[in-house]
SERO-4910 file (N, C-alpha, C, O; in steps of 0.05 Angstrom, whole numbers):
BEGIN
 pado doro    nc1    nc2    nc3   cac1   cac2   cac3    cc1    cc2    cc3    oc1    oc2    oc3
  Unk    A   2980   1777   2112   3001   1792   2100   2996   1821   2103   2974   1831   2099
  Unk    A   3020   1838   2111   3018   1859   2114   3033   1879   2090   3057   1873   2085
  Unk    A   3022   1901   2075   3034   1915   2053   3044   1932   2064   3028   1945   2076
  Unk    A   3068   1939   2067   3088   1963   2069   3071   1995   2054   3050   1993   2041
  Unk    A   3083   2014   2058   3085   2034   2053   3105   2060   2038   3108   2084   2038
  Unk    A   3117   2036   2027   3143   2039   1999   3125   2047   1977   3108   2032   1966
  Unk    A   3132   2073   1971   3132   2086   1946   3107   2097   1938   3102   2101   1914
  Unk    A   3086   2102   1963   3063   2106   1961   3055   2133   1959   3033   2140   1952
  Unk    A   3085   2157   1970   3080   2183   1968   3091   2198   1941   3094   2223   1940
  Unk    A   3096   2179   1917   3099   2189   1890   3076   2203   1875   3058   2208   1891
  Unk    A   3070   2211   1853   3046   2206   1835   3056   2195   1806   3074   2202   1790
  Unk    A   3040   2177   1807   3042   2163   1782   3014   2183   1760   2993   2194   1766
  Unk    A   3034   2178   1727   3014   2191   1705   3019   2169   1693   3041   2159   1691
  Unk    A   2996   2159   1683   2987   2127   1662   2973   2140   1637   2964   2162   1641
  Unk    A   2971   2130   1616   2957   2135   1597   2935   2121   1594   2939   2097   1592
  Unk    A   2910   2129   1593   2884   2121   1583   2898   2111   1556   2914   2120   1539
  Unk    A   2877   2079   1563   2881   2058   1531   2872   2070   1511   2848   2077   1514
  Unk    A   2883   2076   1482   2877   2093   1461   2860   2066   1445   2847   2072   1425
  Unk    A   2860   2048   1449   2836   2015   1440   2842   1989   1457   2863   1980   1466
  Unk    A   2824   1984   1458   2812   1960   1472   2833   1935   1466   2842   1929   1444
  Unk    A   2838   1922   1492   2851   1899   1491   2837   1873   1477   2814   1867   1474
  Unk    A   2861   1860   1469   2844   1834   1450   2845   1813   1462   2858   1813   1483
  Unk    A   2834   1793   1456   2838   1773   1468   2852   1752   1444   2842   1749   1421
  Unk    A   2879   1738   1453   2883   1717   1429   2874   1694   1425   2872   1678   1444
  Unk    A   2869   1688   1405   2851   1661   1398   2864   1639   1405   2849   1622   1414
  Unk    A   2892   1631   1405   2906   1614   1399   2911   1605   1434   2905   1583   1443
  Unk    A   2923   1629   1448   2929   1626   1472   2918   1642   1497   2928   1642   1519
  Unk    A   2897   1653   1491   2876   1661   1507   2893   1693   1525   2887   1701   1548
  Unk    A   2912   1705   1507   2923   1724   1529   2908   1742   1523   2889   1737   1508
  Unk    A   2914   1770   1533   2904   1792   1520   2924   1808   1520   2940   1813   1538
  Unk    A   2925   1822   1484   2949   1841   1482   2923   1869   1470   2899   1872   1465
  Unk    A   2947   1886   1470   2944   1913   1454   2961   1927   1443   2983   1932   1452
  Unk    A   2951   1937   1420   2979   1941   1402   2980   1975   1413   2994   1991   1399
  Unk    A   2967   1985   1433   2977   2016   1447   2998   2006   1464   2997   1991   1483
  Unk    A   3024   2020   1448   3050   2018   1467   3049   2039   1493   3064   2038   1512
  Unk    A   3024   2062   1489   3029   2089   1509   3024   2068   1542   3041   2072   1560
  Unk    A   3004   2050   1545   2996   2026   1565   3006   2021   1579   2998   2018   1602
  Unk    A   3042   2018   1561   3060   2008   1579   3078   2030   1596   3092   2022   1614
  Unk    A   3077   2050   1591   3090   2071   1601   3070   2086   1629   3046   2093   1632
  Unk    A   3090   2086   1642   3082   2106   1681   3110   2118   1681   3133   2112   1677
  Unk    A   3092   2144   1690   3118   2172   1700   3116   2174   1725   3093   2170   1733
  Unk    A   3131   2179   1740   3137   2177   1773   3142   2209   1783   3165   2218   1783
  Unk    A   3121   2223   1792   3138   2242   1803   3141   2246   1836   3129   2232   1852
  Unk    A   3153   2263   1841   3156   2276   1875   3129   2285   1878   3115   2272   1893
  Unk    A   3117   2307   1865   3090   2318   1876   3076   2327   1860   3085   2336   1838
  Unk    A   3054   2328   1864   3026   2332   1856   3034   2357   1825   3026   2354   1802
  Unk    A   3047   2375   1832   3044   2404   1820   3069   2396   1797   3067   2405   1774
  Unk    A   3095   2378   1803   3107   2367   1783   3091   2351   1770   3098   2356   1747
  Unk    A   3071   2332   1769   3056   2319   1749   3043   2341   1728   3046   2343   1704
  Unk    A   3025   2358   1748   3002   2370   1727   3015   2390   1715   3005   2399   1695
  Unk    A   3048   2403   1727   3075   2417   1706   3075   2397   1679   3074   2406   1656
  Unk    A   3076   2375   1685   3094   2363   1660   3067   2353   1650   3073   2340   1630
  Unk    A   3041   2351   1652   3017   2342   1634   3008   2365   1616   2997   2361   1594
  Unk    A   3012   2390   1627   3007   2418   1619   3025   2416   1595   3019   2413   1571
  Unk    A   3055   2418   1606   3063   2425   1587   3068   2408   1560   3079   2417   1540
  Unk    A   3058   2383   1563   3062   2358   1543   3026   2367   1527   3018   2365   1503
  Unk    A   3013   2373   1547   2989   2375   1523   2974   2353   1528   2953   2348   1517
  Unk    A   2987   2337   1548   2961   2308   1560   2943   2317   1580   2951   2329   1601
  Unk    A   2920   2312   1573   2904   2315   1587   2897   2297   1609   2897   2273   1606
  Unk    A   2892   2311   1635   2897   2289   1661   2864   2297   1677   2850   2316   1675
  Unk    A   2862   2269   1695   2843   2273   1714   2865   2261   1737   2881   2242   1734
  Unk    A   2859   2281   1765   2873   2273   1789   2858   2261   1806   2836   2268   1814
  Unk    A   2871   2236   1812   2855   2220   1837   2874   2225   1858   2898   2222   1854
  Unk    A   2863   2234   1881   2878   2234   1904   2879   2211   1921   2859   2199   1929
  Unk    A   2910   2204   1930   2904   2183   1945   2882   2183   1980   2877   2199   1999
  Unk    A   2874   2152   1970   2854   2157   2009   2864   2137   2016   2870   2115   2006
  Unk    A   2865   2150   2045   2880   2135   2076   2863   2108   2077   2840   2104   2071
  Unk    A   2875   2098   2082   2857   2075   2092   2852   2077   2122   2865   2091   2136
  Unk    A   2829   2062   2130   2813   2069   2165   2827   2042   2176   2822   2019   2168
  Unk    A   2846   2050   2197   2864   2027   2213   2837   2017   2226   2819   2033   2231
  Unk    A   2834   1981   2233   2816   1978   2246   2831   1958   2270   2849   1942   2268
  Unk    A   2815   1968   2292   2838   1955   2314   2829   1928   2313   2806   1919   2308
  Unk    A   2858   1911   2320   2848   1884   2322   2867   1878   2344   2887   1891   2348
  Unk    A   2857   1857   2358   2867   1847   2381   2870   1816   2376   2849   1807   2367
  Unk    A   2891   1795   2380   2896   1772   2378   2883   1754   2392   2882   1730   2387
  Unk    A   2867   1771   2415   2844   1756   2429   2830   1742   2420   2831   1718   2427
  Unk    A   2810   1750   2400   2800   1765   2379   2790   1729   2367   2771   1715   2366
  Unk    A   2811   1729   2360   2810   1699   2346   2803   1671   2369   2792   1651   2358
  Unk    A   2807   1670   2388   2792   1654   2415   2773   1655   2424   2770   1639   2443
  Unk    A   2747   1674   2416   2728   1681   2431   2709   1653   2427   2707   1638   2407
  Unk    A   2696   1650   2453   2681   1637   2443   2648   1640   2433   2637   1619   2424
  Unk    A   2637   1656   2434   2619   1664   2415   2626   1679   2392   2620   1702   2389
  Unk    A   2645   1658   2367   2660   1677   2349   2637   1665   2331   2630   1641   2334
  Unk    A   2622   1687   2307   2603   1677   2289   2618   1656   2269   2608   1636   2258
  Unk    A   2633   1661   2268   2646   1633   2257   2672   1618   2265   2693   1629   2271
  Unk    A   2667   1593   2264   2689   1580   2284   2716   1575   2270   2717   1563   2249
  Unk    A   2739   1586   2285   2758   1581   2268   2772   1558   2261   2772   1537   2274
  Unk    A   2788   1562   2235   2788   1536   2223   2812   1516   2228   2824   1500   2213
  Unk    A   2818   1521   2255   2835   1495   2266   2836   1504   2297   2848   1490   2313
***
């Protein structure tokens, strides 16, 4: 499966959990009563996020996104016959 490249040039702002998720006894889920958890802000760029964290008074750490390293693959690839492991049909 291959992941597209939809919506990856936004920046998302999440809130750090203000307490620890629980676990329920009854049905094994995990909730938390921090509603901030559920909320993500979407912006165009970098300088609109840390505009609107500034001016809200939240304090932010920026992770920048990293490229991932294309690795070539060839369909050959899968026929070889000294493959370290043999494929499974």
């Amino acid at each position: 499966m291959q992941s597209g490249k939809a919506r990856t040039k936004a920046w998302l702002l999440e809130y750090e959990p203000s307490s620890p998720r629980r676990i329920d006894p009854l049905m094994g889920w995990t909730s938390s009563s921090d509603m901030l958890s559920q909320v993500e802000l979407e912006f165009d760029t970098k300088d609109e996020a840390i505009t609107y964290a500034q001016k809200h008074g939240i304090p932010f750490d920026l992770f920048e996104r990293q490229t991932p390293v294309a690795k070539p693959k060839s369909y050959a690839e899968n026929f070889r016959y000294d493959r370290k492991v043999p494929w499974s049909h």
